[in-house]
N, C-alpha and C positions, 0 to 999 in steps of 0.2 A: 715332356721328358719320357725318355722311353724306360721302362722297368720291364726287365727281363727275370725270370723264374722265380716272381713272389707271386704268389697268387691267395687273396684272401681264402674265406671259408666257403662264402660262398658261390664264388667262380670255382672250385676245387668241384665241388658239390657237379655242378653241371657238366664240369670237364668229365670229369672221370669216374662219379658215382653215378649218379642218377638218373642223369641223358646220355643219350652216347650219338657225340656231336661227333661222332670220328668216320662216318664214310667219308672218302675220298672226293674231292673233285672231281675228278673227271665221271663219279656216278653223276655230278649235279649238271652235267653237262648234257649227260644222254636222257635224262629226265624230264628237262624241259625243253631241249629242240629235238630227239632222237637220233643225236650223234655222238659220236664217241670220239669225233676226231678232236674237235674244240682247241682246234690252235688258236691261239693266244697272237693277234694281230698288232696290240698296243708294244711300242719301244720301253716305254719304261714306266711308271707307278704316277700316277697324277697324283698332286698332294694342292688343294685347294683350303684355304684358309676357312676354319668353321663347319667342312664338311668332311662325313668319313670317308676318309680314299678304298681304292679296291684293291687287295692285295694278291686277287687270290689270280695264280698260275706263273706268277714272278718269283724269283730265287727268294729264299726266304733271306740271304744275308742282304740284299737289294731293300727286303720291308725293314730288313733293322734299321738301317741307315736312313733310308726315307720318312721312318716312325721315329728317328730320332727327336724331332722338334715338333710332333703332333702330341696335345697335350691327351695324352691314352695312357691308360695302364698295361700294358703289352705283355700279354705271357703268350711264348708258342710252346704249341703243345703236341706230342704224337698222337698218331690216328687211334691207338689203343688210350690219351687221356693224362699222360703221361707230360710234365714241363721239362722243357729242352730246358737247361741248367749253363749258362753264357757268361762269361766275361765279357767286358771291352774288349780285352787285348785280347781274346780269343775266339771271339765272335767269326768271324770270317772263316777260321776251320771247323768251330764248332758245328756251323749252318753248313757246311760246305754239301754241295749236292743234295739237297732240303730246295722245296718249291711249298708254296700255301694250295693249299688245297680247299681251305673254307675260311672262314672268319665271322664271329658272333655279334659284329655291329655291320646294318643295313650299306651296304657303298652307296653313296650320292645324299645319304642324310643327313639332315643335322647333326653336328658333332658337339656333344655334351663334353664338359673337359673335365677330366680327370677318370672318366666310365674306363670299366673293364673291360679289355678288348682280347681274347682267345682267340690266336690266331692259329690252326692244323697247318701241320707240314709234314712232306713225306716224299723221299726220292721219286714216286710217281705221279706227280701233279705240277710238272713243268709244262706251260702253255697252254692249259685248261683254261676254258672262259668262264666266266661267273656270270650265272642266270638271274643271281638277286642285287638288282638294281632298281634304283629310282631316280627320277626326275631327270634332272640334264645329263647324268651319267647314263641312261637308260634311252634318254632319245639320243644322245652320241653312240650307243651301242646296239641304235635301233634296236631292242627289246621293247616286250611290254611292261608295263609298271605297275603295281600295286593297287587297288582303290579300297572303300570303306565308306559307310556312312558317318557321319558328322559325330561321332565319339569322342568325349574329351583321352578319355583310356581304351583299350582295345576290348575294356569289358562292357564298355557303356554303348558298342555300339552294334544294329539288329548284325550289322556282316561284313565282314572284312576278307582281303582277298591275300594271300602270300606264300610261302613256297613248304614244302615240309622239309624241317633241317635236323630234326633228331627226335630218337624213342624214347622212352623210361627204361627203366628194369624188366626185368622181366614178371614183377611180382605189382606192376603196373601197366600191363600189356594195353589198354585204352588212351593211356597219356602219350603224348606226343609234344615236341616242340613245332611251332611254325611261326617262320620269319616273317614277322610286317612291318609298317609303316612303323608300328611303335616299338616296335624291337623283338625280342623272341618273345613270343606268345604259350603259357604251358597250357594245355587243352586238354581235356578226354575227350572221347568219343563217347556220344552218350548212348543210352539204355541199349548198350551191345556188352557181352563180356566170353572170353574164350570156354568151350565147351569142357575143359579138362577135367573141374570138380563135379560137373553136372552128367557125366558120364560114367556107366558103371560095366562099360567094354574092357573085360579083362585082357585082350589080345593090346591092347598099348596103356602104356603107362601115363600118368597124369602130365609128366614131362613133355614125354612125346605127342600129347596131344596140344599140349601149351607149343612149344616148339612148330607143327603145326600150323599155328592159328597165328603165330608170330611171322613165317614166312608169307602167309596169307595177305596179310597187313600191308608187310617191307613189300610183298610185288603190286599188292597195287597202288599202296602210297608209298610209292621210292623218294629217298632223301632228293631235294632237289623239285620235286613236281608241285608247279603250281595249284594252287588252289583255294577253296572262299569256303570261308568258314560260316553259318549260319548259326549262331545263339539262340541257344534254348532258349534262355533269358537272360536281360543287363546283368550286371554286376556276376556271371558266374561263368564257370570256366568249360561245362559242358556244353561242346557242339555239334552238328551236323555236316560232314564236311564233304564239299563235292567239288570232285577233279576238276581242274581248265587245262585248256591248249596250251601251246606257247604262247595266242595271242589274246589271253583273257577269256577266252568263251567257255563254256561250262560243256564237257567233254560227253557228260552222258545221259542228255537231255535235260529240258526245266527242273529245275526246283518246286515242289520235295521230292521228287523219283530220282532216283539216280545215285543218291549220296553213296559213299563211301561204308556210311555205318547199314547199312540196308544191303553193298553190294558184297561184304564182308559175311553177313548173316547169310548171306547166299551160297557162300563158299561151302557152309559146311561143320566150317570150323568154331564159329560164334553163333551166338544164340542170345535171344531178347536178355535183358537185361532191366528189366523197366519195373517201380516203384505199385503197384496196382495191376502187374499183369502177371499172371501166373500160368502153368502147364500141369499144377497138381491137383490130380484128382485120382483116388486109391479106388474107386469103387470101380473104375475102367483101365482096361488094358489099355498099356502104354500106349500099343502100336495105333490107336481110336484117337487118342488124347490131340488137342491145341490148346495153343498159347490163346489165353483171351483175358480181356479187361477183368477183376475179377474185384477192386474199391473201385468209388464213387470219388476220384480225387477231381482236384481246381487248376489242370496242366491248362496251359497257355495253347491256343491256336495253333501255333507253328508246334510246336511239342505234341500237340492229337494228332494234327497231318503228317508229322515224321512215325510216330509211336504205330499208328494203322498202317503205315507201309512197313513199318519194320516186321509187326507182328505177320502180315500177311506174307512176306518173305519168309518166314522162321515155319510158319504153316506149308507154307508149298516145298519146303524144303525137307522138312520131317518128311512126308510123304514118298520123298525120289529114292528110291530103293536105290542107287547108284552114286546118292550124294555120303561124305563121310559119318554124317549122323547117324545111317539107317543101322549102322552097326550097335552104336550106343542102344537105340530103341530097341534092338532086336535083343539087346543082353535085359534092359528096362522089362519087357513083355515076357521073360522066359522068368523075371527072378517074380514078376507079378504074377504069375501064373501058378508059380510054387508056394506064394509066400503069401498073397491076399487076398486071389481068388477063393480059394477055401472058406473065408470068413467072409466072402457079400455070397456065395451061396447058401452058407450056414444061415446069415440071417434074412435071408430073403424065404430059405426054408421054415425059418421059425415066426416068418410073418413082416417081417421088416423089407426095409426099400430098398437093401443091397447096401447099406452103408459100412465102412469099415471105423472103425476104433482099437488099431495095436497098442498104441499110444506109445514113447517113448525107445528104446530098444526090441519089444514086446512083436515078437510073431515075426523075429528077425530081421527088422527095418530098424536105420538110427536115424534122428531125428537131429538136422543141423537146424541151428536157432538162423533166422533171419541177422543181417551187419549192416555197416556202413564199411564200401568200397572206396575211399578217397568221397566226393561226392555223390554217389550212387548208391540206391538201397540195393540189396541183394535179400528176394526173397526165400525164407525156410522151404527146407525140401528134406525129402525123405533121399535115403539112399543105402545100399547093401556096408552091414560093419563088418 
């Protein structure tokens, strides 16, 4: 039975707070085959008994009527997150000029009965094709489909393959939703995190460098683009994630090179992020400084192989006088030159090895305490108060 504009708490949550499942279709289009035309060749909404139908580039009053006897909990919702609000009797004007643009459960999977089904609409996504399919819906649409390792859940398994369908907030800029076999997937990206707090370049503000690092992201993982996720490890939700073609292939070369969170640190705009690797050291100018292993931790195989590309990215990047960082380090090196220099010549003059001790606010550095990020440590660092 179809239910229109109830939406428990936590479909509310994904629709409209937390993720923002609202790009359009027709980005999901140009995403994963590189068109933008994605006309919509199917007559009408195929409704197979036990399996999720595809709804998306069809009039949205066509899905009402079609999801009348699909046993779904049906909210549509606008592209800003927002539940279209329908009667029976008025359904037909309410939807009128409305097409789906996305929808939160897999087309061609098994249909669970009674699941929450988020369907976007929006007078711009009439005959837009839908890239995320499986099985016979997907070889009827010649597309590629999905795969995974032998995973009872999407946590259990080393890597799974699916499309990216939506961000977090902004005050989560590493989580991501992406669509699989097993339904949406919530993810970070691991031991990367945006430069904003880590940067003491008074010429942009912590926003505009978030903002930034956030554009960063959306252009090279656009809603819609395929992709395989590789697990830190089972049971947790940080991973490794590297773009595919349309037709499954891994876009920018083998695994571990290549990933997403490595071509992100490259930008500029993000920077290591990792539990035992730090960039601070007060006795050297910034501008000398790398990111290096600095605990003796028990990270997994895949997590050293990822963590040494990442960090060797974040090093070669510091460096490019031309990349967005070089600004940060340059404001980094001017406030070290004023502020702690002074104190490793003082004690090197007085017989010591150049070590510094301001401790605290002391010699005009503040001292932020090390956190937890969602699952990621975020190491203490000094910075100008």
């Amino acid at each position: 039975m179809l239910i229109v504009g109830i939406v428990v708490a936590s479909v509310l949550v994904i629709a409209g707070g937390i993720f923002a499942v609202t790009s359009l279709g027709r980005t999901l289009t140009s995403a994963a085959s590189g068109s933008n035309s994605g006309i919509n060749a199917r007559s009408e909404i195929r409704v197979d008994e036990g399996i999720v139908p595809d709804t998306v580039g069809f009039a949205a009053f066509e899905a009402y009527q079609k999801l009348a006897n699909v046993e779904l909990r049906t909210v549509f919702i606008t592209p800003e997150g927002d539940t279209v609000w329908t009667e029976t009797d008025s359904a037909e004007t309410d939807l009128a000029g409305l097409f789906v643009c996305k929808q939160t459960l897999l087309a061609g999977s098994a249909l669970t009965p009674h699941s929450d089904f988020l369907v976007t609409v929006d007078a711009d996504c009439r005959g837009i094709t839908n890239p995320m399919l499986v099985d016979d819906y997907a070889t009827a649409a010649n597309v590629w489909s999905p795969g995974s390792s032998s995973g009872t859940t999407w946590t259990d398994n080393a890597y799974l393959d699916g499309w990216v369908f939506g961000y977090a907030d902004r005050y989560r800029p590493a989580d991501m939703q992406v669509m699989t076999r097993y339904g949406l997937a919530d993810v970070t990206l691991a031991m990367i995190t945006p430069i904003d707090y880590w940067c003491d370049d008074d010429s942009r503000t912590e926003d505009e460098l978030k903002n930034l690092a956030l554009g960063a992201r959306d252009r090279l993982l656009p809603i819609g683009l395929p992709v395989r996720l590789m697990l830190a490890a089972k049971n947790t939700n940080d991973v490794f994630m590297h773009r595919l073609t349309s037709s499954g292939e891994l876009a920018d070369g083998a695994a571990p090179q290549g990933s997403a969170n490595e071509q992100l640190i490259r930008t500029g705009y993000w920077i290591p992020d990792i539990f035992g690797v730090s960039d601070y050291d007060l006795t050297v100018d910034p501008s000398t400084r790398t990111w290096k292993v600095t605990d003796t931790l028990t990270p997994t195989t895949l997590e050293v192989e990822y963590r040494d590309l990442i960090i060797t990215a974040a090093n070669e990047t510091r460096v490019n006088t031309a990349n967005p960082i070089a600004a940060c380090i340059t404001a980094q090196s001017a406030y070290w030159l004023k502020v702690y220099e002074p104190y490793v010549n003082a004690d090197v003059d007085a017989g010591g090895s150049g070590g510094v001790d301001v401790g605290g606010s002391g010699g005009g550095g503040c001292w932020v305490n090390g956190y937890w990020r969602g699952s990621t440590w975020v190491n203490g660092y000094y910075r100008s108060c």
